[in-house]
VOVEX-732120 format. One line per 2 residues: number of its first residue (from 1); their letters; for each residue x, y, z of N, C-alpha, C, O. Coordinates in nm, 2 decimals. Layout:
N
NUM	A	X,Y,Z,X,Y,Z,X,Y,Z,X,Y,Z ~ ...;
REM end
This chain:
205
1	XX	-0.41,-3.29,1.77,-0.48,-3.16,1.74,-0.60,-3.19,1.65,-0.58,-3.24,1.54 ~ -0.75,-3.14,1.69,-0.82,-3.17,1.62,-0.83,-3.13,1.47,-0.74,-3.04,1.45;
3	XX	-0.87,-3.15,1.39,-0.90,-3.09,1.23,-0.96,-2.96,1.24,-1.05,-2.96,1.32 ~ -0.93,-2.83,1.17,-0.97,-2.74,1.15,-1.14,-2.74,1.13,-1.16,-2.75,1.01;
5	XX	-1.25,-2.74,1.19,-1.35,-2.74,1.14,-1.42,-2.59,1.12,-1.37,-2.49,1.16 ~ -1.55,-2.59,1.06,-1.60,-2.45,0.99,-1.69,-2.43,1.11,-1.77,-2.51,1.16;
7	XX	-1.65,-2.28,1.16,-1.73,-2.23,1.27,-1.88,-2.17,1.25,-1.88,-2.07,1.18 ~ -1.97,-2.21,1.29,-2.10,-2.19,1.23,-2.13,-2.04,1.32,-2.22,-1.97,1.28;
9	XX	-2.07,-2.01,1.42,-2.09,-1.88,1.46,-1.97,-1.79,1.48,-1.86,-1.85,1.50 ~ -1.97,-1.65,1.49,-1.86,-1.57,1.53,-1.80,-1.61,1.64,-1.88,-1.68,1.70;
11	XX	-1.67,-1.59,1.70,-1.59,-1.55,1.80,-1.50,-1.45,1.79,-1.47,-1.39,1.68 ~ -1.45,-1.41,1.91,-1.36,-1.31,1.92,-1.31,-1.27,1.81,-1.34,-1.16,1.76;
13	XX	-1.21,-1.39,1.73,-1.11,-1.35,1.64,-1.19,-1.39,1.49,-1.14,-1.37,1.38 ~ -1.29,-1.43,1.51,-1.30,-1.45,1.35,-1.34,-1.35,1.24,-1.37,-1.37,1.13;
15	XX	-1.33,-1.23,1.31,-1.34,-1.10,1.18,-1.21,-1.15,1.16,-1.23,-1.24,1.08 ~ -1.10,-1.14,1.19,-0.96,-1.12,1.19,-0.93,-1.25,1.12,-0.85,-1.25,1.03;
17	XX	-0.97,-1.33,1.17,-0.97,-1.48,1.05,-0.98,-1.47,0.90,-0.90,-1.50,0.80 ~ -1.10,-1.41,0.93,-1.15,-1.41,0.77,-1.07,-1.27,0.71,-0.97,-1.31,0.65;
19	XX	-1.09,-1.16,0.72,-0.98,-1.09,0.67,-0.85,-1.10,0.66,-0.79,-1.02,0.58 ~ -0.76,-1.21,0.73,-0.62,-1.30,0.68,-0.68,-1.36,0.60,-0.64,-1.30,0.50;
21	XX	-0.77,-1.44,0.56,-0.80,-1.58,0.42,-0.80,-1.45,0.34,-0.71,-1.42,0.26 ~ -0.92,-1.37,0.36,-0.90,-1.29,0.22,-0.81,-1.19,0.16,-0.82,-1.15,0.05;
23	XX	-0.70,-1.14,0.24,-0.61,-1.09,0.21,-0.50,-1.19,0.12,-0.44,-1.14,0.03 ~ -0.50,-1.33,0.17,-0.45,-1.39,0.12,-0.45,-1.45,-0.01,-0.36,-1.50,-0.09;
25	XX	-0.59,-1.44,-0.01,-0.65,-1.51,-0.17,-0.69,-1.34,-0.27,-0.72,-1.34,-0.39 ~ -0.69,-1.24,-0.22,-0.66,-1.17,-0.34,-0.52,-1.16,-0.35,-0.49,-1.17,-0.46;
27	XX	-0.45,-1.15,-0.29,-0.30,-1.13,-0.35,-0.28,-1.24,-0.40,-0.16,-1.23,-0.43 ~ -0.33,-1.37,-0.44,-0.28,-1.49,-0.42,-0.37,-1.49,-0.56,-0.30,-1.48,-0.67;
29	XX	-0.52,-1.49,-0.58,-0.60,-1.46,-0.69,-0.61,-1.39,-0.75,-0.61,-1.43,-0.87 ~ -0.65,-1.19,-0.74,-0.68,-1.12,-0.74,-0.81,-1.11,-0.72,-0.85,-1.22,-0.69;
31	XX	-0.92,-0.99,-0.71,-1.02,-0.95,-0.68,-1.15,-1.04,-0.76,-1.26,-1.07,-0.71 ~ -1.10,-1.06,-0.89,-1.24,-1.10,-0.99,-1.24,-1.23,-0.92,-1.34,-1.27,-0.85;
33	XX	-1.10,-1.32,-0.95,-1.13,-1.50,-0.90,-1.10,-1.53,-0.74,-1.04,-1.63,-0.70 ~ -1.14,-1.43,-0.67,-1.16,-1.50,-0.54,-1.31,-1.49,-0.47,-1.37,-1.39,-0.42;
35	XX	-1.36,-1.58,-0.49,-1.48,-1.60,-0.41,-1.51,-1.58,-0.24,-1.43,-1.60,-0.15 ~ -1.62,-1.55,-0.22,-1.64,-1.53,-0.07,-1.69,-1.63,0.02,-1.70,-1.62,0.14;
37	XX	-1.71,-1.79,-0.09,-1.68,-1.94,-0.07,-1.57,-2.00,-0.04,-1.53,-2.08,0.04 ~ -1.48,-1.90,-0.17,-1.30,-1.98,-0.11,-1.26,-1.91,0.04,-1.21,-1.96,0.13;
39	XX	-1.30,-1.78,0.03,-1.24,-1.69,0.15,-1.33,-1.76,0.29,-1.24,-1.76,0.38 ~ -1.45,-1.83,0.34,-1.51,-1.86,0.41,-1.41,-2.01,0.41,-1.33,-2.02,0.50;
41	XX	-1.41,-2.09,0.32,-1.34,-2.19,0.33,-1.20,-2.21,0.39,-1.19,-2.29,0.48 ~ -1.11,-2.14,0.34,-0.95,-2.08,0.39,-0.98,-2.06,0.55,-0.92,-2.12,0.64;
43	XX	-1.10,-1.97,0.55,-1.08,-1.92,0.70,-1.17,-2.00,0.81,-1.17,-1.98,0.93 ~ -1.23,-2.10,0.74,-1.32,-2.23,0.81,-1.44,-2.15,0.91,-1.48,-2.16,1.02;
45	XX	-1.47,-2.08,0.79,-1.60,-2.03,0.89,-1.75,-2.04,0.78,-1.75,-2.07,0.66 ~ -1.83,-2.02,0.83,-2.00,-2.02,0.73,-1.96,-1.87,0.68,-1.90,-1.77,0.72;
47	XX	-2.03,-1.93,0.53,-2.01,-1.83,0.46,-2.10,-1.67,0.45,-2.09,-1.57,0.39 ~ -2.20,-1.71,0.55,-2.30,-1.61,0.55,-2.22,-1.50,0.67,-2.23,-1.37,0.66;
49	XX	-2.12,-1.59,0.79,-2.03,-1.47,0.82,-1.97,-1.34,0.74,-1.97,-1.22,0.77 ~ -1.93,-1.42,0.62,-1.87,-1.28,0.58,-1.98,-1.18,0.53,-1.94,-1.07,0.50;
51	XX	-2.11,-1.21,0.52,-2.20,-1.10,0.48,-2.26,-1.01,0.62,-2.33,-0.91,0.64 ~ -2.20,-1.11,0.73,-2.24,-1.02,0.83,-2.13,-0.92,0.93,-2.15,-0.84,1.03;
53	XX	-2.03,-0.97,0.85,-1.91,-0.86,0.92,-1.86,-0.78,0.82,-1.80,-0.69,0.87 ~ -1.88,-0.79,0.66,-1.85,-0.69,0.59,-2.01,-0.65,0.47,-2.02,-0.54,0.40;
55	XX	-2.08,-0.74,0.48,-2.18,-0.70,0.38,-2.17,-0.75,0.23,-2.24,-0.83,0.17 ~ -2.07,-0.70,0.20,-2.05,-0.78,0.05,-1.88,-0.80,0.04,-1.80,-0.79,0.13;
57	XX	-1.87,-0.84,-0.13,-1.74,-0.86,-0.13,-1.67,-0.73,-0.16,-1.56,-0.71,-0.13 ~ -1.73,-0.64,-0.21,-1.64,-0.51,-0.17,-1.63,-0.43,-0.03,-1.55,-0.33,-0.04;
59	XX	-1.70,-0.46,0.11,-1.67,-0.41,0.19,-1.53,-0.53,0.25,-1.45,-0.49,0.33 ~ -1.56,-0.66,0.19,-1.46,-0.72,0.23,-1.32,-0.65,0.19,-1.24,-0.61,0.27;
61	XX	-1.30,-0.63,0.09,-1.21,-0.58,0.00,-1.17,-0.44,0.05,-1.05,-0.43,0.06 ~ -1.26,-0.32,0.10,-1.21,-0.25,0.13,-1.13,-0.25,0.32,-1.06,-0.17,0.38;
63	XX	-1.20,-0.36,0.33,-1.15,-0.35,0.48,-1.00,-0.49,0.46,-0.96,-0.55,0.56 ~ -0.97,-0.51,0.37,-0.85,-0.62,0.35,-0.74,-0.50,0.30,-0.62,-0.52,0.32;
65	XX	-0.77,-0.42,0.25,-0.67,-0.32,0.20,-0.67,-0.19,0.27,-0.63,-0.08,0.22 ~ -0.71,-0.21,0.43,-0.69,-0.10,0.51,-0.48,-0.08,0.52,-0.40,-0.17,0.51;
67	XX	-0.47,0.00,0.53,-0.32,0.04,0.56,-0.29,0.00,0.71,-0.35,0.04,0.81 ~ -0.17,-0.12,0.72,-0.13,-0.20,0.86,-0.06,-0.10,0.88,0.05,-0.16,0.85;
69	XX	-0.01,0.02,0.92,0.06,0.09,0.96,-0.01,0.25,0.98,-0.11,0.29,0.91 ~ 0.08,0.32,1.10,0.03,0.46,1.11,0.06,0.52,1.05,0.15,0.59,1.11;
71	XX	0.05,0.57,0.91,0.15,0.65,0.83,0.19,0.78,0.91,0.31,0.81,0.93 ~ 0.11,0.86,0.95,0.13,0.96,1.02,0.24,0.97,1.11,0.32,1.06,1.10;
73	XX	0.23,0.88,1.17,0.28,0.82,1.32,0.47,0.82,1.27,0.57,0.88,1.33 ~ 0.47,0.74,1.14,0.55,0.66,1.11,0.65,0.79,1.00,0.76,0.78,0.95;
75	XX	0.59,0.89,1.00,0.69,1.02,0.93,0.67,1.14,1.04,0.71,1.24,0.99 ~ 0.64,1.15,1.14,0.62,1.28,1.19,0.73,1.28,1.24,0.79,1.18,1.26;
77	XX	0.80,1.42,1.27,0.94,1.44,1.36,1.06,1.40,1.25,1.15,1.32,1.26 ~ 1.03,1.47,1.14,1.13,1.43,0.99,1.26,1.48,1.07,1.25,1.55,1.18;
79	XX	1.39,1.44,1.01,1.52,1.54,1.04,1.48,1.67,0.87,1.45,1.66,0.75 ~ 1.50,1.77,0.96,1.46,1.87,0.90,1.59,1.93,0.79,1.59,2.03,0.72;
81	XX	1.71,1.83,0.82,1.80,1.89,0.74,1.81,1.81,0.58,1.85,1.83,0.47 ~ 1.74,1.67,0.66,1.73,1.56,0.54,1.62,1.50,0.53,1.63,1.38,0.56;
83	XX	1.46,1.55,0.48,1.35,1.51,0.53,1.36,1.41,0.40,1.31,1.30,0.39 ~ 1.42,1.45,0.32,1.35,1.30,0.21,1.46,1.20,0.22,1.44,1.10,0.16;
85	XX	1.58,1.21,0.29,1.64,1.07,0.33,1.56,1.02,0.44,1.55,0.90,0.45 ~ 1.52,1.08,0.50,1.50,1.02,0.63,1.37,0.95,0.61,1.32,0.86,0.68;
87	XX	1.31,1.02,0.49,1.12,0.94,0.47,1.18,0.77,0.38,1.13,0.67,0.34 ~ 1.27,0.82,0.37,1.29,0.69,0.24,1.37,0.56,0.35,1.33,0.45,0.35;
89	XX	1.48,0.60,0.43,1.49,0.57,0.56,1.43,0.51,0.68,1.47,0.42,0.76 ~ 1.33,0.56,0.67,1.19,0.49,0.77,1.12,0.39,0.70,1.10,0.28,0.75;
91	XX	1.08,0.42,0.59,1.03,0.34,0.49,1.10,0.21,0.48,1.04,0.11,0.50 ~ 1.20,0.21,0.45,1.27,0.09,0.44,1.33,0.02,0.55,1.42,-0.06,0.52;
93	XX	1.31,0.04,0.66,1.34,0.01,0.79,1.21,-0.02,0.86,1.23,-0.04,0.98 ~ 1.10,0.00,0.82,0.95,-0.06,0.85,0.94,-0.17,0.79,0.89,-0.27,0.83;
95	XX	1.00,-0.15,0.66,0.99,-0.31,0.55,1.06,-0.38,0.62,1.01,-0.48,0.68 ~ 1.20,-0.35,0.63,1.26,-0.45,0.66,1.29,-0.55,0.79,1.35,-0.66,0.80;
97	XX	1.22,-0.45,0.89,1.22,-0.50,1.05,1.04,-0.58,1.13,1.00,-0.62,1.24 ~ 0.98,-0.56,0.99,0.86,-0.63,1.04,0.80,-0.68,0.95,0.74,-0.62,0.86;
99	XX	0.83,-0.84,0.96,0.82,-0.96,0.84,0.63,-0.97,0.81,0.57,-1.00,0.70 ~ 0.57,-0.95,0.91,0.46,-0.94,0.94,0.39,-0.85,0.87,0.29,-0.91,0.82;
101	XX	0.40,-0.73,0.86,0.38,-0.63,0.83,0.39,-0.59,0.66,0.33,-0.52,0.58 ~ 0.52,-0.67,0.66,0.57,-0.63,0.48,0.49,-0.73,0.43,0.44,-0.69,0.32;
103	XX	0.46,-0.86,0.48,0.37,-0.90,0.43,0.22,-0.90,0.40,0.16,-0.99,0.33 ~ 0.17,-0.78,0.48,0.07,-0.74,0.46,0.11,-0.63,0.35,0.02,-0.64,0.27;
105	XX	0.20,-0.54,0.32,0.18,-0.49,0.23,0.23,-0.51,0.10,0.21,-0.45,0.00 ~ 0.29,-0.61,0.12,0.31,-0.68,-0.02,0.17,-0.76,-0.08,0.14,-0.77,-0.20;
107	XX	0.11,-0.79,0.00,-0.05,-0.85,-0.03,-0.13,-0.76,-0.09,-0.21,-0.79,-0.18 ~ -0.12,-0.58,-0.03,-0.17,-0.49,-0.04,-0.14,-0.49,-0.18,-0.24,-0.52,-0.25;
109	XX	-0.04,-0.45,-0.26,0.00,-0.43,-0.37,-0.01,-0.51,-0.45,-0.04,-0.48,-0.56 ~ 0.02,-0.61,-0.43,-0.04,-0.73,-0.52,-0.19,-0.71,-0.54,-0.22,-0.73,-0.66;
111	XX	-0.31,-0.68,-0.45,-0.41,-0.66,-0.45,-0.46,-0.59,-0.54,-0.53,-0.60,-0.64 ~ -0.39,-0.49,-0.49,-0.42,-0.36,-0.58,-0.42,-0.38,-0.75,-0.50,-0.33,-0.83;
113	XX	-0.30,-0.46,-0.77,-0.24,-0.43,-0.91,-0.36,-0.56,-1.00,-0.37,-0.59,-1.12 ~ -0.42,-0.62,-0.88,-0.51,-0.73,-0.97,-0.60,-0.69,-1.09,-0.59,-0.74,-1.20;
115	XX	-0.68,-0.59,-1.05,-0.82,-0.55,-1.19,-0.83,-0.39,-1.14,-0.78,-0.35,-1.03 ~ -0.89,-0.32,-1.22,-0.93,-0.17,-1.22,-1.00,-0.12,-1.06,-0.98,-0.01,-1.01;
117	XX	-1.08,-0.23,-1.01,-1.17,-0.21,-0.93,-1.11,-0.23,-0.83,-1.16,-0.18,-0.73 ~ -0.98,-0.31,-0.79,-0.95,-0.32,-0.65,-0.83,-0.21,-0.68,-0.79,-0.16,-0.57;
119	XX	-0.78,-0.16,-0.80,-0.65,-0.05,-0.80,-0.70,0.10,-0.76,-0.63,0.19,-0.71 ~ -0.86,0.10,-0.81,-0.98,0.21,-0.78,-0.96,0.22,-0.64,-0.89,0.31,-0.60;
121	XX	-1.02,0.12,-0.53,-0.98,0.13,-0.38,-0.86,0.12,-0.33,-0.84,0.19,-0.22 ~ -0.79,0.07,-0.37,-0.65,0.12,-0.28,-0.58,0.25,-0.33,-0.48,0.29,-0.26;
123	XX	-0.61,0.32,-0.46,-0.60,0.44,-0.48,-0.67,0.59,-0.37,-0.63,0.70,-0.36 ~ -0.76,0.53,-0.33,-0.85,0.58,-0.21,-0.77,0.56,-0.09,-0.74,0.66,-0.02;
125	XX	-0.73,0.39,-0.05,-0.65,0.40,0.09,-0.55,0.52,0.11,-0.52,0.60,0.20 ~ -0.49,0.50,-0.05,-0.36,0.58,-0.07,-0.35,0.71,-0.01,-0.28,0.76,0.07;
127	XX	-0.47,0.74,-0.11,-0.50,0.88,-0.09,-0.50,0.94,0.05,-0.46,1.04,0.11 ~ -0.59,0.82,0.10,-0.63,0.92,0.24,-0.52,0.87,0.36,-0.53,0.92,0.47;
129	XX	-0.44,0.80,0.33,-0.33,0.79,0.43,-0.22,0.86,0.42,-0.17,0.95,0.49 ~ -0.17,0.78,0.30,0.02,0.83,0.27,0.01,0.91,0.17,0.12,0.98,0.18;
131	XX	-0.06,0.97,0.05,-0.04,1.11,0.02,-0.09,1.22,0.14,-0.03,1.31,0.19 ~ -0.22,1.18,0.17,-0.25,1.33,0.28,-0.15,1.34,0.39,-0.15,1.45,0.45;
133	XX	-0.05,1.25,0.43,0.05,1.28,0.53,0.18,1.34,0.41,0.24,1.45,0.43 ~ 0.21,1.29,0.33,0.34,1.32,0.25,0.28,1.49,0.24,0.36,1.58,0.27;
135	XX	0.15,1.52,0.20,0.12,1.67,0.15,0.18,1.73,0.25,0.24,1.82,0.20 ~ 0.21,1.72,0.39,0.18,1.78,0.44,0.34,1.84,0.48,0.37,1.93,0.57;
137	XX	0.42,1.77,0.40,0.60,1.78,0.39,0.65,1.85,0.28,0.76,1.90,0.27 ~ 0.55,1.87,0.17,0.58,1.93,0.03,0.62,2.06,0.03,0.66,2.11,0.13;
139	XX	0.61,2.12,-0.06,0.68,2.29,-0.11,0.46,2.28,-0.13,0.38,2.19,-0.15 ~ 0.43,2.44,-0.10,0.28,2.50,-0.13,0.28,2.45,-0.32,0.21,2.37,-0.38;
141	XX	0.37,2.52,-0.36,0.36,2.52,-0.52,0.34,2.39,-0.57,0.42,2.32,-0.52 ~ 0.25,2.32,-0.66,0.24,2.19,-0.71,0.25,2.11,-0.63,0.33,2.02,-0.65;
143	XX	0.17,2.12,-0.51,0.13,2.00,-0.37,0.10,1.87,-0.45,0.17,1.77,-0.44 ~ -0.02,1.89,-0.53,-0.03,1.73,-0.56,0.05,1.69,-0.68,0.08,1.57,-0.69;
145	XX	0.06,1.76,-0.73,0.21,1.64,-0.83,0.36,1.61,-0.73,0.42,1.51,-0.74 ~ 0.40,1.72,-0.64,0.49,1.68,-0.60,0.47,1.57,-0.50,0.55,1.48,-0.49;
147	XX	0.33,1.57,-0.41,0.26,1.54,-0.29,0.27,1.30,-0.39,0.28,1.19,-0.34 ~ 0.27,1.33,-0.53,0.24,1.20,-0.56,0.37,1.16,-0.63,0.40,1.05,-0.62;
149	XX	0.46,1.25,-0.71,0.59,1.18,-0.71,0.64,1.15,-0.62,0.72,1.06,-0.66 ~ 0.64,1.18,-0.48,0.72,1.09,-0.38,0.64,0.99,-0.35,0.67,0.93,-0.24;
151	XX	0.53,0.95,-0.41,0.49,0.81,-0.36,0.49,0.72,-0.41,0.49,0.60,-0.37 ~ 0.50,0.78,-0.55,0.50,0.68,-0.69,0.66,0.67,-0.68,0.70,0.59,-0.76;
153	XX	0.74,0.72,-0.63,0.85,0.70,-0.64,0.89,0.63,-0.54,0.98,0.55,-0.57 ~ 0.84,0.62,-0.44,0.89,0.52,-0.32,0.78,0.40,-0.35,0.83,0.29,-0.32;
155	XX	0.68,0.39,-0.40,0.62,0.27,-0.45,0.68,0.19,-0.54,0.67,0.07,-0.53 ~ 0.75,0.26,-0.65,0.83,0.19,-0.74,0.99,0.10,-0.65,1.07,0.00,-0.67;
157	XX	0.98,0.16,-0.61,1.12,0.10,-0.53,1.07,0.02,-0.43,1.16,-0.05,-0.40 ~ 0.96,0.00,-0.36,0.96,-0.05,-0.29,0.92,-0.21,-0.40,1.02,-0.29,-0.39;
159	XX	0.84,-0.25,-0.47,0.78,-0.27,-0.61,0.92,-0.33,-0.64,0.92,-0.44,-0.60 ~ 1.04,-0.31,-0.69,1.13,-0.31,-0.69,1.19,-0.43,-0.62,1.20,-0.54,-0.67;
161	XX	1.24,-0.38,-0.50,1.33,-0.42,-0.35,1.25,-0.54,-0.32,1.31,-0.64,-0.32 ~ 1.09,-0.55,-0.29,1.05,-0.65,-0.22,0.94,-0.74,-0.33,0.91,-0.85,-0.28;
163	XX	0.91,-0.72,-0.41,0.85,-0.80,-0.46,0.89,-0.84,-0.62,0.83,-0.93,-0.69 ~ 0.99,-0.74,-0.69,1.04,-0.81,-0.82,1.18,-0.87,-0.76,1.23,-0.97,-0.81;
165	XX	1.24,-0.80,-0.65,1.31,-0.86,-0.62,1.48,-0.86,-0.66,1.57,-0.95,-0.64 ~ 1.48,-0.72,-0.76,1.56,-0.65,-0.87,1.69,-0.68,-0.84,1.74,-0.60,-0.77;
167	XX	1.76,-0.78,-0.86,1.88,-0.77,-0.84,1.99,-0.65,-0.82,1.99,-0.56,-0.90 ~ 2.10,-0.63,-0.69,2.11,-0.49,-0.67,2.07,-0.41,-0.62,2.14,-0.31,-0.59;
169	XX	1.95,-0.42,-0.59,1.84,-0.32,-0.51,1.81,-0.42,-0.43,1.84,-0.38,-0.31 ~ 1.75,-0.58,-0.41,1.72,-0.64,-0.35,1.80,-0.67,-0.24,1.74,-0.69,-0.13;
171	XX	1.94,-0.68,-0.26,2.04,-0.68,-0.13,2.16,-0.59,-0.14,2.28,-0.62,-0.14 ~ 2.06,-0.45,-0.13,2.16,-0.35,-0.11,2.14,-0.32,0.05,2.05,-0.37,0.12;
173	XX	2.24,-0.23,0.10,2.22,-0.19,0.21,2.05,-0.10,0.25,1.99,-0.06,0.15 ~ 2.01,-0.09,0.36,1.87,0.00,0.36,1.99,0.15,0.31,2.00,0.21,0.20;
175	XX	2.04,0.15,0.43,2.12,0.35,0.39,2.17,0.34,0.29,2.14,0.43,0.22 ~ 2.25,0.24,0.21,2.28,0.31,0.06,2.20,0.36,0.00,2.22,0.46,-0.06;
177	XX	2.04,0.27,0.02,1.95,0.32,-0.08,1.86,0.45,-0.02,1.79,0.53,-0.08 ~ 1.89,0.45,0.07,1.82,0.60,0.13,1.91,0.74,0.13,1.87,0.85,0.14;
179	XX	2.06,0.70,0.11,2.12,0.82,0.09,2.12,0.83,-0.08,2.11,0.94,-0.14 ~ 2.14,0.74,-0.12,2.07,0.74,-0.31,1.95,0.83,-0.36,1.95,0.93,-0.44;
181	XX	1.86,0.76,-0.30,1.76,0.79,-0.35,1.66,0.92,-0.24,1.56,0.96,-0.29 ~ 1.69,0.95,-0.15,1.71,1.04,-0.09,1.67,1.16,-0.10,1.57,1.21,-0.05;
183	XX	1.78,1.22,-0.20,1.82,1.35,-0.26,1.73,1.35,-0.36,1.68,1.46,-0.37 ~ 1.67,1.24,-0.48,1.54,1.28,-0.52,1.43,1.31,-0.50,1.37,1.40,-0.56;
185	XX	1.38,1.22,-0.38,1.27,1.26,-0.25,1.27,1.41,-0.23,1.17,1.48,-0.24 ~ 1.39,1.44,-0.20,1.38,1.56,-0.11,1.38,1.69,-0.26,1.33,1.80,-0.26;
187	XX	1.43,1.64,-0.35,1.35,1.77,-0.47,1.22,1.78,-0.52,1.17,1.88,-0.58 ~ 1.14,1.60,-0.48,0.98,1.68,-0.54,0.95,1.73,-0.43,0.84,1.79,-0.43;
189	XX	1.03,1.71,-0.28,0.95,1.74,-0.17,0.93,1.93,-0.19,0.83,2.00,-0.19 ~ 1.07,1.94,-0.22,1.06,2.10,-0.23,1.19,2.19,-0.32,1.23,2.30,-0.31;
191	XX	1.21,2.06,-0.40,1.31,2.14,-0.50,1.21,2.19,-0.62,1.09,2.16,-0.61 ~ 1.26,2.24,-0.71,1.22,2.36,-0.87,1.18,2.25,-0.92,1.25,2.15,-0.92;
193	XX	1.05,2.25,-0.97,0.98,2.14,-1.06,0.92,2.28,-1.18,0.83,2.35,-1.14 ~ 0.95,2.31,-1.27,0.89,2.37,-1.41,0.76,2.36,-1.44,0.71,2.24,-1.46;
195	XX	0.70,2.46,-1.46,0.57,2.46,-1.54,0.60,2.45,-1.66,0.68,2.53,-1.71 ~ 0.55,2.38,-1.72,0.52,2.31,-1.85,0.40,2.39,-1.92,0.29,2.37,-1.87;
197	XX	0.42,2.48,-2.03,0.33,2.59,-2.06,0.25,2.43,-2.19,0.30,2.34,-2.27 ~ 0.08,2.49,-2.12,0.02,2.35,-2.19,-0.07,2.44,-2.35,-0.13,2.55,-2.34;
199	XX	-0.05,2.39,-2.42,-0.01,2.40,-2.56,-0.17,2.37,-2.65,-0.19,2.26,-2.70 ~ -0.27,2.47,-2.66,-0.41,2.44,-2.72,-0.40,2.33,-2.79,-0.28,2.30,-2.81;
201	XX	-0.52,2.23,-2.83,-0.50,2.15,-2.93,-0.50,2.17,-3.04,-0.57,2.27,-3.07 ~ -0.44,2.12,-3.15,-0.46,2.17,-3.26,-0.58,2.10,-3.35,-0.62,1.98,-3.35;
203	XX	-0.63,2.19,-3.42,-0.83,2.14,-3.49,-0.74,2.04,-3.57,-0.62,2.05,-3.58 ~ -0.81,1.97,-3.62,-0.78,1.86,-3.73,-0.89,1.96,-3.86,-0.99,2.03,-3.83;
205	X	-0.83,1.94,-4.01,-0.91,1.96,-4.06,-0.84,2.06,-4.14,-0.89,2.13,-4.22;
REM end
């Protein structure tokens, strides 16, 4: 098999090249110490490709932290008697049946959690994928706090399960932890959350 050499022109797959190397070296680096020399390098191509399939290193970045999944796709047709077991359910049965996949979003979050600036863009992915579909399951009253406890809450566990690796949670059953955790889901979805009467500041002085 010959040696990997650096392709001096595009083909078919080498957007897709280079977006594996650089997925890999920010999760692997984070955002500040990966260069668009290491990322051309990894993926054995001229480095002036990547200025011509993404422009800079932030369009690289935003196109490395697109969401590998239909979120929409992947919650629509909830069981209506258990919508937040069933979201926490799917969830962890997308992790756990496509190695491929989890590994792209484990890269994702690792990415994210690197510097301000790449947690800034994938707060954007967020937004416009898996909160604007979760809104769309919530109670009217307090959409976006409840619309973002269930993500921060299935983020943490997922954070948890697949990448700290939490003993207990790491090789629990999927349905234990979806009939567990479940019944939380399904109260920011649409159980009694309190208004919290917010309280003037007090002057100093």
């Amino acid at each position: 098999m010959p040696p990997r050499g650096r392709r001096p022109s595009g083909g078919p797959d080498t957007r897709e090249q280079i977006l594996e190397a650089a997925r890999e070296l920010f999760a692997e680096k984070g955002f500040e110490r990966t260069t668009m020399r290491a990322v051309a390098e990894r993926a054995g191509v001229d480095p002036a490709l990547i200025a011509h399939y993404f422009g800079n290193k932030d369009g690289l970045l935003n196109e490395a932290l697109a969401m590998p999944v239909d979120v929409p796709l992947l919650l629509s047709d909830l069981d209506h008697a258990r919508p937040g077991v069933d979201i926490v359910r799917r969830v962890l049965h997308f992790w756990d049946t496509s190695p491929q996949l989890r590994k792209r979003m484990t890269g994702l979050l690792r990415t994210g959690l690197s510097n301000e600036h790449a947690a800034a863009i994938l707060r954007g992915v967020l937004s416009r994928n898996v909160f604007a579909t979760l809104s769309q399951h919530v109670a009217e009253d307090q959409r976006e706090l409840r619309t973002t406890l269930v993500g921060s809450h299935i983020a943490g566990l997922l954070m948890a399960r697949y990448i700290l690796k939490v003993p207990g949670l790491a090789d629990a059953d999927p349905e234990q932890i979806a009939v567990a955790v479940g019944p939380v889901v399904q109260h920011y979805l649409d159980g009694p959350i309190a208004q919290v009467p917010r309280h003037p500041a007090r002057r100093s002085g």
